[in-house]
Structures are given as C-alpha cells and as structure tokens.
C-alpha positions, 0 to 999 in steps of 0.5 A: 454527498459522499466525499470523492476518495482519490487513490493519486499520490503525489511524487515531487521526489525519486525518494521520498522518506517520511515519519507521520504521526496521526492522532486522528481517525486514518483513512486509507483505501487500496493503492500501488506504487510505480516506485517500491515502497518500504513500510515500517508500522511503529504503533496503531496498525494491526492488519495489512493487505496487499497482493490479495491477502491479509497479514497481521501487522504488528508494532515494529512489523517491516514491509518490502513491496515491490512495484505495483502491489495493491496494499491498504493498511488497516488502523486499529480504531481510535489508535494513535498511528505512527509509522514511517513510509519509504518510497524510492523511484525505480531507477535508482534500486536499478542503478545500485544493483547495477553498481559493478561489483556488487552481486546486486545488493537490493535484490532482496527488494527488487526480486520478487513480485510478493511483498517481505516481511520482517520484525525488528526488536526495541535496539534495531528499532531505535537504530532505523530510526535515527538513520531516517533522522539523519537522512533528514539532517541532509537536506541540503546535501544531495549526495550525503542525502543518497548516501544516507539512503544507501545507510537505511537500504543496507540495514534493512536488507539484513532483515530479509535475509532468509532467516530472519524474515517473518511470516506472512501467515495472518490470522482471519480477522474478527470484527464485522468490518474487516471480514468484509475487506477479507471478502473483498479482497478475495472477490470485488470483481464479482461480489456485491455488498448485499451479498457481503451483508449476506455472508456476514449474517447481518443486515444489510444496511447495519453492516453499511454503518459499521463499515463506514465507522470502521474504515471512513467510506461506504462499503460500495465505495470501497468496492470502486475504489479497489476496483479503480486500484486493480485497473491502475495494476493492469494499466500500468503492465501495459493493458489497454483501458478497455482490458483493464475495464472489465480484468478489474471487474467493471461490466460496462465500459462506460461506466468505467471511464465515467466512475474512474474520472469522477473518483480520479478526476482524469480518465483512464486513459490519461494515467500514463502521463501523470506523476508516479506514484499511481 
C-alpha cells in the first residue's frame, strides 16, 4: 500500500528556527505556510518551486516567502541536504512593522506576494550562521531569544535590497523526473500522468518508476498532493471548501473531501481550526 503523504506541519511555536542536516534520501512534497518562511539551502538542494515556477537553487541561495506560497524544494539525489528553515507567525512581522519610528523595516519580507531571493558568499555565510547559533543559546530567555530574532531579521533584510537580490530566472531542468514537476506545476489542475509520460516521450509506467526514485512518491500522488496544497491556498484566502474543490482541479466534489481527509486525515472543512502552518 503506498504511504499516506501528509502536507500538515506542525507549529508549537510563533517562530521557529532550525538547522537540519540530512544524510538520508529527503522527501518533500508541495506545502504553504500561515507563517512567512525564510530558507536558507546550505548544501544539496539544486531546484526550488514556489509560485508556480521553478528556480535554480544553489548552495548558500537565500528564500523570503511570503505567506501561503505553495513551494517544494528539489534535493539532488544522494545529497547530503543541509539547510536552515525560519518560520515566524505573522503577528509578529506585523508587530515590528508597526513599531513607531520604523518606516517598517520587514517590508522587504511582508510586501510582496512573490518569493526574494538572494545569495550570500563564505564570510556573510558564517555570519547567519552564528546569529542562528546564538539564537539557540537563548533558550531560556524569551526576550534575548526575540531580541536574537530581530539580529538575524536585520542581517537579512540587507540581502534584498534592490541591488543585491539574485535572480530569479532558473534554467529548465534536465532529467526526466523534474521535467515532470515542470509540467505540473504549469498545469495539475487539468493534466494527467499519461499525458506527462506523453510529452516526455517515455513509457508510461517507466516514467512512473523514475519519478517514484526521484522524488519518494508516484507521480499520481504527487498530482493529489499538489492539488491538496492549492485547496489549502484557496481556503486559506477565505473560499469555500466547494470553491477550493474544483480552483484546485478536483472535478467531483466528493472525491475532494474523501481524497483530502485520507491523505490529511480531517476534512477540508476542518483546516481552519488547526494549528498553522497549513
């Protein structure tokens, strides 16, 4: 039986900074945040999606993504996969912006629907770093903890400035695999995976095995699951769970909320109640 993927994460915090290492192959499918979200790809990621379109991720690339941003990363097969996640409730990015005097200093993070990128060298690199370090030393200290928050907010805000910030543009990516999620992302409301297979010029059912190897899940998986991400989007900007069903391409009604509840494990209608992030 094939594995129930699940896009919920879990938020026991308004902030949440972390640095993971992974050694084992990465899984990771098509979610959003309530919360913005910074991502910071130390090693091992060499694609990102998000807003429907694919970038180049390299190591040391910086994300801002603002809320409700559906985004997957793509992990180079076999990689060691470091990177550093920020997730901060948006209360507070509100609250500083807000701050008298301030001309809102987060507006670089908070002002725009479309995801930043920028690209820090070896120095400004060890520099983040040990601002997320000394962040963690303050464990017990509430306020020297947001204080620290505040620190790594302000170094980063001077990466996207106007003249720093990278380019978004990303070059198509080559293997089979990855053409797919480009394909996808483009059109999973109305595509199917014969048709995938189609366009690719492969069989279909060795175009499954490849997609499966290469990202942990049947490519019809990774169709719901996306799907499932874009009905969070919309019902998270306040449509109903019967304009969600069919905006994020499910056709029958019923079908959405049987799919959704066994992939999610609670309905659609239920999304509002949970913890962020979505």
């Amino acid at each position: 039986m094939e594995e129930k993927i699940s896009l919920y994460r879990d938020a026991p915090s308004p902030v949440i900074v972390y640095h993971n290492k992974n050694e084992r192959p990465h899984v990771d499918v098509p979610h959003l945040h309530s919360q913005y979200e910074i991502y910071y790809n130390i090693d091992g990621a060499k694609g990102f999606f998000a807003d429907k379109r694919f970038y180049d991720c390299t190591g040391f690339d910086l994300f801002a993504i603002p809320q409700a941003c559906v985004h997957k990363v793509i992990v180079s097969r076999g990689a060691v996969y470091e990177r550093c996640i920020i997730n901060i409730d948006t209360k507070i990015i509100d609250a500083i912006n807000a701050a008298p005097h301030m001309n809102r200093p987060l507006s670089w993070l908070a002002g725009s629907p479309f995801p930043k990128k920028a690209n820090l060298n070896e120095q400004e690199h060890e520099e983040f770093m040990n601002l997320i370090k000394q962040y963690h030393l303050q464990e017990s200290h509430e306020l020297k903890r947001y204080a620290a928050l505040i620190g790594i907010l302000a170094f980063i805000g001077g990466f996207f400035l106007p003249g720093r910030m990278a380019s978004l543009a990303g070059s198509p990516p080559d293997s089979i695999a990855e053409k797919a999620l480009v394909l996808i992302e483009d059109q999973f409301q109305d595509i199917k995976i014969s048709e995938i297979a189609e366009t690719l010029f492969v069989n279909e059912s060795y175009f499954s095995k490849l997609f499966k190897e290469e990202f942990g899940l049947t490519p019809e998986n990774y169709l719901i699951v996306r799907k499932i991400a874009e009905a969070k989007k919309y019902l998270y900007m306040g449509a109903s769970v019967k304009e969600a069903c069919f905006l994020s391409g499910f056709h029958n009604y019923s079908n959405f909320i049987r799919t959704f509840k066994n992939f999610e494990g609670y309905s659609p209608g239920n999304l509002e109640k949970l913890t962020d992030p979505l």
